[in-house]
C-alpha positions as CSV (number, residue, x, y, z in Angstrom):
1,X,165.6,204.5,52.2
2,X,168.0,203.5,49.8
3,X,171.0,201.2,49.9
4,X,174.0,202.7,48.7
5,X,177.7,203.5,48.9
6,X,176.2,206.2,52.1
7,X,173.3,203.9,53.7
8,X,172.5,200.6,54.7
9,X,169.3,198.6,56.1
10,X,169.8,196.2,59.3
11,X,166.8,194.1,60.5
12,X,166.8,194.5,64.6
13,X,167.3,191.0,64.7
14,X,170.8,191.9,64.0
15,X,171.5,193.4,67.2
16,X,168.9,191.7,69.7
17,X,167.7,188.3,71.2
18,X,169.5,185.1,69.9
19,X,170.5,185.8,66.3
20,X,172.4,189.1,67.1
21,X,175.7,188.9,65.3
22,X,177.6,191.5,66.8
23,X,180.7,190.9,64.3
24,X,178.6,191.6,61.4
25,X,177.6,195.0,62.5
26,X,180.9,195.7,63.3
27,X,182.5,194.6,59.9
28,X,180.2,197.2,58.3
29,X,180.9,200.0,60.8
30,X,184.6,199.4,59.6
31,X,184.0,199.2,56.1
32,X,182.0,202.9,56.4
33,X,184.5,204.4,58.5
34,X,186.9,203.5,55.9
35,X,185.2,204.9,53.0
36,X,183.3,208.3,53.5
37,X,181.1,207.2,56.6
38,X,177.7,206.7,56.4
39,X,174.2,205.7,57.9
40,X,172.7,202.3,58.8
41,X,169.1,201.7,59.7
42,X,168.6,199.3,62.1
43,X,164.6,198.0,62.6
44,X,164.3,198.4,58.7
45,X,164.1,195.1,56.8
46,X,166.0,194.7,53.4
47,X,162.8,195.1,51.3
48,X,161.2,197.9,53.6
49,X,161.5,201.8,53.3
50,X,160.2,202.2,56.7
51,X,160.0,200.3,60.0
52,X,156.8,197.9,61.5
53,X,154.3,200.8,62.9
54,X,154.3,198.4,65.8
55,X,157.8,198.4,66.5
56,X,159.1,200.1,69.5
57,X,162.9,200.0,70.0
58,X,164.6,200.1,73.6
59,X,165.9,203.0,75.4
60,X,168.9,201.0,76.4
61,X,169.6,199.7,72.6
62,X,171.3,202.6,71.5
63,X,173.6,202.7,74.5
64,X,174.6,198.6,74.2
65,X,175.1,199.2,70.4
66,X,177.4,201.9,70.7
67,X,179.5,199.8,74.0
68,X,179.9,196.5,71.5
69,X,181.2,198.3,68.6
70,X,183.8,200.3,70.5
71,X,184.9,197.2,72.0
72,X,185.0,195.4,68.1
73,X,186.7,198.0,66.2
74,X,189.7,200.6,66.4
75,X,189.2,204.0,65.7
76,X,185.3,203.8,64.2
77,X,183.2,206.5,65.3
78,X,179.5,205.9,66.0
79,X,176.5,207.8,67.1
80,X,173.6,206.1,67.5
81,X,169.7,207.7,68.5
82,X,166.3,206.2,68.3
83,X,164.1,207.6,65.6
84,X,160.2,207.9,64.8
85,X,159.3,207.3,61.4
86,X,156.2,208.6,60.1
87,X,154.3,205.4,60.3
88,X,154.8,205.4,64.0
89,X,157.4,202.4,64.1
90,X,160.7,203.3,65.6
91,X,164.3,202.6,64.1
92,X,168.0,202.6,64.9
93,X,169.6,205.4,63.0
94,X,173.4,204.1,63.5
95,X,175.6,207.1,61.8
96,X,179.3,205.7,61.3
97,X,182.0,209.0,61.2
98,X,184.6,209.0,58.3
99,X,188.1,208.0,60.1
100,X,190.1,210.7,58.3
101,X,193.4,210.3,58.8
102,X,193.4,206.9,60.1
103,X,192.5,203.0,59.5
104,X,189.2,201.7,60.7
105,X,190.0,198.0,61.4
106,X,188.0,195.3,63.6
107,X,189.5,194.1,66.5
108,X,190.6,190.8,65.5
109,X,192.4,192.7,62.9
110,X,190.4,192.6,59.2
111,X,190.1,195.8,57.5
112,X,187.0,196.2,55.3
113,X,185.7,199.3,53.0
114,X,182.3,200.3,52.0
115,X,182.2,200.0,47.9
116,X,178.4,200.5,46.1
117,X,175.6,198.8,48.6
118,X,178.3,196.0,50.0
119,X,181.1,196.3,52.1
120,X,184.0,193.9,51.4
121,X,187.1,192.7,53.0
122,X,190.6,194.6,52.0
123,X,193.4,192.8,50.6
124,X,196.9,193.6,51.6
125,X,197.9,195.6,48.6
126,X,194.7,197.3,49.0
127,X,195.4,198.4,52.7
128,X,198.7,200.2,51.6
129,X,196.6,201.9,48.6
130,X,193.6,202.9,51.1
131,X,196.8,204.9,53.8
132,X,198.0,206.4,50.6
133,X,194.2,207.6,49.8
134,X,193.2,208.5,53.3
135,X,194.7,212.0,52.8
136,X,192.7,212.6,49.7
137,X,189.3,212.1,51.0
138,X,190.0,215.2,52.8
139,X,192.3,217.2,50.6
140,X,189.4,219.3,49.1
141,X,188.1,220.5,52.3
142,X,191.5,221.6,53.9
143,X,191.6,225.4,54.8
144,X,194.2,227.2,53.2
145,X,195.2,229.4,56.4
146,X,197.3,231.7,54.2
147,X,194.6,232.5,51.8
148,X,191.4,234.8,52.4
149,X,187.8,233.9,51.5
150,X,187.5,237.2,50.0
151,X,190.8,236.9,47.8
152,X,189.3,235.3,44.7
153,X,189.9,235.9,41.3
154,X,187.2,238.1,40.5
155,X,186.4,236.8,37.0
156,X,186.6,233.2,37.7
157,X,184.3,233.7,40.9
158,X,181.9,235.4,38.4
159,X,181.8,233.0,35.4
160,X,181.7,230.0,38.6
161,X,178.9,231.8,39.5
162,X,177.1,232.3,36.2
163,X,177.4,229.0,35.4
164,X,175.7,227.7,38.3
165,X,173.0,229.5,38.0
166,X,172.5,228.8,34.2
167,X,172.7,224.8,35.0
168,X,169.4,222.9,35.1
169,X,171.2,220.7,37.1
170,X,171.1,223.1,40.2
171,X,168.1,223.4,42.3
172,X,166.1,227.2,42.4
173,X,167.5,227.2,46.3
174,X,170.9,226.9,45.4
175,X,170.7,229.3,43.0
176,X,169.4,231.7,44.9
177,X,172.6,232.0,47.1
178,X,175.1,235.1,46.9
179,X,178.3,234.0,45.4
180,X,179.8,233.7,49.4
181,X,177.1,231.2,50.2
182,X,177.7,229.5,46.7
183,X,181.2,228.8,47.8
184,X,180.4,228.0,51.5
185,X,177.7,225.5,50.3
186,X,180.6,223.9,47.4
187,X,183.0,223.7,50.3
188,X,185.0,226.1,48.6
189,X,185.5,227.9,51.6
190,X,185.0,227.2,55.4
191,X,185.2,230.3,57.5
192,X,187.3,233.1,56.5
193,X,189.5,231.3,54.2
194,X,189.0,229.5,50.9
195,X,189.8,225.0,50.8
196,X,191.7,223.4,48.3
197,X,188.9,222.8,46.4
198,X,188.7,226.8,46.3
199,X,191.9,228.3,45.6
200,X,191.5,225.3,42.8
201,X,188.4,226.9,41.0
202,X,188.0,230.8,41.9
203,X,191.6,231.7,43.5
204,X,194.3,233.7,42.1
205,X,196.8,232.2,40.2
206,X,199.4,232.8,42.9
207,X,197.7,230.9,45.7
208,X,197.0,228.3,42.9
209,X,200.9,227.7,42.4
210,X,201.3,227.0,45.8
211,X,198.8,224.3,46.0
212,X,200.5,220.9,46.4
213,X,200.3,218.9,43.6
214,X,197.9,221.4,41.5
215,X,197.0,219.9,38.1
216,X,199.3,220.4,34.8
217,X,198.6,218.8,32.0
218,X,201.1,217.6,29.0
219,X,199.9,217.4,25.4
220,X,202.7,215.5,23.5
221,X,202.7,214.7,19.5
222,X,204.3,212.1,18.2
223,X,205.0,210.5,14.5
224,X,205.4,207.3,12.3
225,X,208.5,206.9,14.2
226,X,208.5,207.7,17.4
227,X,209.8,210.6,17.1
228,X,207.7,213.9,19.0
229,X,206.6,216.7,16.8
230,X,204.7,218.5,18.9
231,X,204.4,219.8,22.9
232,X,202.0,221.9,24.5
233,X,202.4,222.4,28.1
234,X,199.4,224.3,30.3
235,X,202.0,224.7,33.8
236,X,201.6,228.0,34.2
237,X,198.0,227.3,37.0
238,X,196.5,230.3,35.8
239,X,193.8,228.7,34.4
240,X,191.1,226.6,36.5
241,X,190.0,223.2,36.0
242,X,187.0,224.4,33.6
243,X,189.6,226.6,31.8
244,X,192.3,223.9,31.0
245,X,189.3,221.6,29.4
246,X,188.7,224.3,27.0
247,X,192.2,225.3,26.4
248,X,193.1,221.6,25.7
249,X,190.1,221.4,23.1
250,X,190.8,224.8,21.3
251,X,194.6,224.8,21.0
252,X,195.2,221.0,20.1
253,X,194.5,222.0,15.9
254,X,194.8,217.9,15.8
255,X,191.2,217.3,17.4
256,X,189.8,219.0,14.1
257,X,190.9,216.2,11.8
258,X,188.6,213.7,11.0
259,X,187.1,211.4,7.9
260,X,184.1,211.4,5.8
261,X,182.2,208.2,5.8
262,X,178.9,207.5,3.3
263,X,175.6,207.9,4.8
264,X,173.0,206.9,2.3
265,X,173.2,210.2,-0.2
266,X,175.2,212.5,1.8
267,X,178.6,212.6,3.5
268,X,179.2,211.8,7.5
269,X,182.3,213.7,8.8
270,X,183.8,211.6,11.4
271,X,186.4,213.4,14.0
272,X,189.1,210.9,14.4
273,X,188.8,212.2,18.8
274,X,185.4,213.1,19.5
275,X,185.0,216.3,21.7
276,X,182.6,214.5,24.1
277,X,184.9,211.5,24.7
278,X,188.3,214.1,25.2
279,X,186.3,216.3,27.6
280,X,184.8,213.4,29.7
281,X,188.4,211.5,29.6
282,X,190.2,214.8,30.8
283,X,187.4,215.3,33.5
284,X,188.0,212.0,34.8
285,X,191.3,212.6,34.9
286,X,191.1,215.5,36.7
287,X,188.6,214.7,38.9
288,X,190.0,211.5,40.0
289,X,193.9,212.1,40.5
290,X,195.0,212.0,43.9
291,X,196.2,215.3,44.6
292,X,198.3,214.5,47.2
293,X,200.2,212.8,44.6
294,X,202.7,214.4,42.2
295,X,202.5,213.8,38.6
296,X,201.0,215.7,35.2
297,X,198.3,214.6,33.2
298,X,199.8,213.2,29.6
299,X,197.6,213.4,26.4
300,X,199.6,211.4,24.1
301,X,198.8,211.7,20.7
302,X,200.3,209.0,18.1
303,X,199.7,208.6,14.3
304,X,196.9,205.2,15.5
305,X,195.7,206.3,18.6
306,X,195.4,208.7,21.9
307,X,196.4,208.1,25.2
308,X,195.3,209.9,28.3
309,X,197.8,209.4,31.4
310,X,196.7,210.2,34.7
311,X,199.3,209.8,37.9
312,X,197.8,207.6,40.9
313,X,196.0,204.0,40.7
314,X,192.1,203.8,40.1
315,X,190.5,204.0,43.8
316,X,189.9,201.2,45.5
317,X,187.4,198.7,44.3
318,X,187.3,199.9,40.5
319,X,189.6,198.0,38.2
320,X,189.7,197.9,34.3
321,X,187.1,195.0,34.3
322,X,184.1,196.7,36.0
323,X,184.9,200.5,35.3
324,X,182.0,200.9,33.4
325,X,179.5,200.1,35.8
326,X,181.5,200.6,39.2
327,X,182.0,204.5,40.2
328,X,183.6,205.6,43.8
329,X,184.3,209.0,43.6
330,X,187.8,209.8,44.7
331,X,187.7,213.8,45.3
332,X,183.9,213.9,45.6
333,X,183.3,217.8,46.2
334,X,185.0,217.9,43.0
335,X,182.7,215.8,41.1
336,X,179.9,217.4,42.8
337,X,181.4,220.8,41.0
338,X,181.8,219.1,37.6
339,X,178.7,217.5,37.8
340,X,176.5,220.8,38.2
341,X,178.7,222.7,35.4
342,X,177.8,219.8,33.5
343,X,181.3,219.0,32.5
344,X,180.4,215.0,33.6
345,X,177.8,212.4,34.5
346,X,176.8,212.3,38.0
347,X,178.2,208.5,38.4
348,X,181.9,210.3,38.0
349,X,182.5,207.7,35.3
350,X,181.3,208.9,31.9
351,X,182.4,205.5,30.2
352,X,179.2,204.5,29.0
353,X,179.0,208.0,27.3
354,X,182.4,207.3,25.7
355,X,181.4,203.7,24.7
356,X,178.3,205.2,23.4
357,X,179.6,207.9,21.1
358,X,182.7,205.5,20.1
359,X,180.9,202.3,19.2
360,X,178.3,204.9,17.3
361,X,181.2,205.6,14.6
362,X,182.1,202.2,14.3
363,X,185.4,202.3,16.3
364,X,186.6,200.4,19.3
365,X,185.7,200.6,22.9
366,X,188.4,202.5,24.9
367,X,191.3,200.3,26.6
368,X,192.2,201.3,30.5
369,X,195.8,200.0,31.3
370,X,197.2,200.2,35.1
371,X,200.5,200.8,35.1
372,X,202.5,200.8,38.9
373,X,201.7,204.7,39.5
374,X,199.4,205.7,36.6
375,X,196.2,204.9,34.7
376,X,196.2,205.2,30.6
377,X,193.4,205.0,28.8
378,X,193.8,204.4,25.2
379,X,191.4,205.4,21.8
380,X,191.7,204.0,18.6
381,X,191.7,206.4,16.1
382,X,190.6,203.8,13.0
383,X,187.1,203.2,12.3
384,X,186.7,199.6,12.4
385,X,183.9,198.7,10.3
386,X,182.9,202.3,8.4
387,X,179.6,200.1,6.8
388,X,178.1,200.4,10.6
389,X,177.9,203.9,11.1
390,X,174.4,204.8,8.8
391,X,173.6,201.7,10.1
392,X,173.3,202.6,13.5
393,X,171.9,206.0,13.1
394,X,169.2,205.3,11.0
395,X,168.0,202.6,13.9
396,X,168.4,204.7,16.7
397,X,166.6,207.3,14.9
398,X,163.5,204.9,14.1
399,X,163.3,203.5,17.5
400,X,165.1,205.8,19.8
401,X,167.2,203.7,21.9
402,X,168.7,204.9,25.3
403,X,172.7,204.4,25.9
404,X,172.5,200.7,27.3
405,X,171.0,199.4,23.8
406,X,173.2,201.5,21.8
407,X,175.8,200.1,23.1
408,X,175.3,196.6,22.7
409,X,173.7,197.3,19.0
410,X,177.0,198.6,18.1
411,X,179.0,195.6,19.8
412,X,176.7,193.3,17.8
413,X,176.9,194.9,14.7
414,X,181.3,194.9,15.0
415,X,181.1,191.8,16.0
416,X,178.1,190.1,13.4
417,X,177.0,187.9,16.7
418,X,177.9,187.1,20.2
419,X,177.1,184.5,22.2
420,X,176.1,185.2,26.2
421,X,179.4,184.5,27.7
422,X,181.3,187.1,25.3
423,X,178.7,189.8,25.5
424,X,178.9,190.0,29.5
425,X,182.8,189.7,29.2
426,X,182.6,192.9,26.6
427,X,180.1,194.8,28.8
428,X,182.0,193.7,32.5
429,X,178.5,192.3,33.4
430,X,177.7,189.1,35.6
431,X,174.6,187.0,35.6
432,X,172.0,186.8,32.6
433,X,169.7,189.0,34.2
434,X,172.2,192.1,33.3
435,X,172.8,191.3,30.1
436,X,168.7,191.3,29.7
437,X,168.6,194.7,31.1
438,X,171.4,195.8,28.7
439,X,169.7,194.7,26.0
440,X,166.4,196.2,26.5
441,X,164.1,196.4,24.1
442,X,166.3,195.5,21.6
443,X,164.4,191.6,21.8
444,X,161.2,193.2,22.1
445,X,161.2,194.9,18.8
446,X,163.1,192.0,17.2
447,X,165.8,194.2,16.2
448,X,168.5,191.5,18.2
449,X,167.6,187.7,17.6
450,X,169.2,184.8,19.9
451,X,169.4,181.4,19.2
452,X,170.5,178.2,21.4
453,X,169.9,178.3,24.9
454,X,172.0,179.0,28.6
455,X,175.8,179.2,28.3
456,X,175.1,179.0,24.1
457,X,172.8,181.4,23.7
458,X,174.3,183.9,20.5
459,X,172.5,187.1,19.7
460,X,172.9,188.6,16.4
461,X,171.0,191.5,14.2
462,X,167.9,190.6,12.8
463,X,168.4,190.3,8.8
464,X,165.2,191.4,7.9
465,X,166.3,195.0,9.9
466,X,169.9,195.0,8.2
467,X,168.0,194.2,4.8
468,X,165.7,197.1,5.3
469,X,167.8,199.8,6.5
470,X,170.0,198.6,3.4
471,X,173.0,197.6,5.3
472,X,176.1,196.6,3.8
473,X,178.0,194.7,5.9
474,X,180.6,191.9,4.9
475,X,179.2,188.2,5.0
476,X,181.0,185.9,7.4
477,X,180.8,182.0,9.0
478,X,180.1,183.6,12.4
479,X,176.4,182.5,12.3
480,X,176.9,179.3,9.8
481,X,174.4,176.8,11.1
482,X,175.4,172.9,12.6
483,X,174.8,171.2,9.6
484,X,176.4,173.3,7.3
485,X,179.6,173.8,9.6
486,X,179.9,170.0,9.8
487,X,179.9,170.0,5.9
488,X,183.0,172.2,6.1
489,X,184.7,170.5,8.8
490,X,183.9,167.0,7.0
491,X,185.2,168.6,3.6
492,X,188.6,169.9,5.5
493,X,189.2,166.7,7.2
494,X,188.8,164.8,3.5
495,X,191.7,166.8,2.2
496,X,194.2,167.6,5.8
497,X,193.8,164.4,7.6
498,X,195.4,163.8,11.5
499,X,194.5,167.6,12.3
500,X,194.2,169.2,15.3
501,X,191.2,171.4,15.8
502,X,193.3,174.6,16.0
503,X,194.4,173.8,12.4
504,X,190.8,173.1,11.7
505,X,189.7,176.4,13.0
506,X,192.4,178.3,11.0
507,X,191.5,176.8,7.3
508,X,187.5,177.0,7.8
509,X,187.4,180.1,9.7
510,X,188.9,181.8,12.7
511,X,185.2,184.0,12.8
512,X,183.8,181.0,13.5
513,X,183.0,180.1,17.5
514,X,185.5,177.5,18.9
515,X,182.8,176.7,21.3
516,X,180.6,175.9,18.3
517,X,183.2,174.5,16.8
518,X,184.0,171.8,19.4
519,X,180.5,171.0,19.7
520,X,180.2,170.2,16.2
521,X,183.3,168.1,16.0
522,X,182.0,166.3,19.6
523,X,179.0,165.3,17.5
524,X,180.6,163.9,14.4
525,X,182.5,161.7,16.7
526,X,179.6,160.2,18.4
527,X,178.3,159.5,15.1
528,X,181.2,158.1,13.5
529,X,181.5,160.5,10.6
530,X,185.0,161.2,12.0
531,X,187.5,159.9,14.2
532,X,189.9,160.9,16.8
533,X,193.5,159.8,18.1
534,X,195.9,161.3,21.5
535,X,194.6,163.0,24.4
536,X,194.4,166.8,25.1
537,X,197.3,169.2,22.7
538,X,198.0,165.7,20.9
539,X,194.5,164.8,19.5
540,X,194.2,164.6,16.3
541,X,191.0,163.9,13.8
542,X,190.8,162.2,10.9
543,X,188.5,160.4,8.6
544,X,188.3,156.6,8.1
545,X,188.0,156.5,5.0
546,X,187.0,152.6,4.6
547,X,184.3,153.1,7.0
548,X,183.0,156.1,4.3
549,X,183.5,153.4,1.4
550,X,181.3,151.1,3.1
């Protein structure tokens, strides 16, 4: 059994003799009920898949677990059994209900909400985000009373159902359904009528147009100055969500411009808007949106950039800084559909595909601004460092490198080198051990070198591997070595004496590290090559130039 944003191990210490801790069983509870609901284990340790084969569990347990957590939370639904594993042992299998339309709260009063493997504590600002999300979790499996299981749009039922059963993402059982069972087991329809989630993808574009809130999306042109020279507007909701992707790509002529870029003997054309990243941004889009919230999706289009505008904050727990790693799935039936037509990634994210296929071409990563009722995502159009691209096909060709190492390849190689601390900020990881796994085999094969150690360690390309896939990068100070950088700072100081070390950085070189920087100026003064005067913003360093006569 795996821990994740559905299950969770307990030991049974948890709940018996001494060490029980009652509060901790309920905070979880809570923070399950909040989120999607879910499953704890009790009688399985942290690093066990399956109980003691010794372990026998009481027939009274079960009943005592459910009494204290009634009596420790507001409106958290439990069920709680004994279970037989297959090595004999017996376990708690605790299953915490979703609280659907209202807030699962302790009763002390602390609201919590089940994010990844952890649950954690919610702010206030987050409370008032989860009431306004609390209706979306169940949005896509609402009947639409009004609306027949059998009143689908004939050809959108059929291409649904082709697709799914061309997608080796779908299992041989699944595919074997009729196309009612298809949509019974997508949650399409319930019964004798079709869900949200149905009208949404096989109903007829009547009963789509009365759907609350069902998806338009805005593409909007703009030039040099401002000024908008373009508008394409799909409001019409007679086209599904799999239908307004491909309308967006094939009507927007602008995604077919693009740049050549040199690649050894032959040309490289370059689109400036790659169709993977504008199909994965516009799926997360629409996946994502709250659609109990009103509000189009804008595609912005400006002479330096695209922006992708989608109404509603990011759910709960996901915030600019850890969107590439942290997924929760906001319309999850949705993303279940997306993910078998193989229109996303089954985390529901897709940003390591877009930092993949944008840091391939030498561009920047994408930018993800929160705004007070909207999320914009922004791509650079300019290709940052052109030099880069042969670069880094020729090495992923040669050693075939999975996403992870492509990624930080193509952050090193913008960026000449990077010490620890900036590489985790850029990738939104914590602790060394992630960064190691990022970087893969990159070490091993000695295409990435490091130098200095802990909080100083700097990685940069190998030179012997830039020499011999003939790269031809611009030289910089970024790497310059100790003794060579206190040359330049000694040489500075000669000429522009009483500076202060932003002045410094400025006239020797801004690419060089500050850290690095300030080291190297904190060991010239201990050995007297230079001196200093004020404290803090007022220091200033000089040389004493009777101490260098002498």
């Amino acid at each position: 059994m795996e821990e994740n944003q559905y299950s969770e191990k307990k030991s049974l210490r948890l709940v018996t003799g001494k060490t029980a801790d009652w509060d901790e069983l309920a905070k979880d509870c809570v923070g399950f009920a909040n989120a999607r609901g879910g499953v704890i284990a009790i009688g399985i340790e942290d690093d066990e898949n399956l109980p003691s084969k010794e372990q026998v569990i009481s027939e009274n347990l079960p009943f005592q677990i459910q009494k204290r957590i009634s009596e420790l939370t507001i409106n958290t639904g439990i069920v709680s059994q004994i279970i037989q594993a297959t090595n004999g042992g017996q376990y708690i299998k605790l299953k915490v209900l979703q609280s659907a339309s209202t807030i699962a709260s302790t009763t002390d009063g602390r609201y919590y909400l089940r994010l990844s493997d952890t649950c954690v504590p919610l702010l206030p600002d987050e409370l008032s985000r989860l009431f306004t999300d609390k209706p979306a979790f169940v949005w896509e499996t609402k009947t639409v009373k009004s609306v027949s299981a059998s009143r689908t749009d004939t050809k959108k039922l059929n291409d649904f159902v082709s697709f799914i059963k061309r997608s080796e993402r779908v299992s041989n059982f699944v595919k074997s359904k009729t196309p009612e069972e298809l949509l019974n087991y997508y949650l399409m329809s319930d019964g004798e009528n079709l869900t949200n989630l149905g009208v949404l993808w096989v109903g007829e574009r009547n009963d789509r147009a009365r759907l609350s809130y069902s998806p338009v999306i805005q593409f909007l042109k703009y030039d040099e100055s401002g000024n908008r020279v373009n508008k394409i507007v799909w409001d019409n909701y007679i086209l599904n969500p799999v239908e307004l992707l491909d309308a967006v790509w094939t009507q927007i002529p602008d995604w077919k411009e693009g740049i050549e870029v040199s690649d050894g003997l032959f040309r490289k054309f370059i689109p400036n808007y790659d169709e993977v990243v504008i199909r994965e941004l516009l799926t997360n889009a629409l996946v994502h949106r709250p659609y109990t919230t009103r509000g189009d999706v804008f595609i912005n289009l400006y002479p330096d950039r695209l922006e992708i505008c989608n109404p509603g904050l990011l759910p709960i727990g996901v915030t600019p800084k850890n969107i590439l790693h942290e997924s929760v799935r906001r319309n999850e039936k949705m993303a279940q559909v997306c993910y078998d037509l193989k229109l996303m990634e089954r985390e529901g994210s897709g940003y390591d595909k877009v930092y993949d296929i944008l840091l391939s071409v030498g561009k920047q990563t994408p930018e993800t601004i929160v705004g007070d009722d909207s999320v914009t995502v922004v791509v650079r159009k300019r290709i940052a460092k052109p030099e880069i691209v042969a670069f880094l096909n020729r090495i992923d060709t040669e050693y075939q490198l999975n996403y992870r190492e492509r990624i930080c390849l193509g952050l090193l190689a913008q960026n000449n080198s990077l010490t620890a601390i900036e590489f985790s900020r850029l990738l939104e990881l914590t602790g060394r051990q992630a960064l190691t796994d990022w970087l893969g085999q990159l070490i091993e094969l000695k295409i990435i070198l490091s130098k200095g150690k802990t909080k100083g360690m700097t990685y940069y390309i190998n030179p012997k591997v830039l020499k011999t896939t003939n790269f031809k990068g611009k030289t910089n100070l970024k790497r310059i070595e100790n003794h060579r950088l206190k040359e330049l700072v000694f040489q500075d100081l000669l000429i522009y004496q009483h500076s202060p070390i932003s002045e410094i950085h400025e006239r020797i070189g801004k690419e060089i590290p500050i850290r690095q920087l300030r080291v190297c100026i904190s060991d010239m003064l201990q050995t007297k090559e230079i001196c200093a005067q004020g404290e803090k913003k007022g220091r200033r360093y000089f040389i004493d130039i009777s101490v260098q006569k002498t």
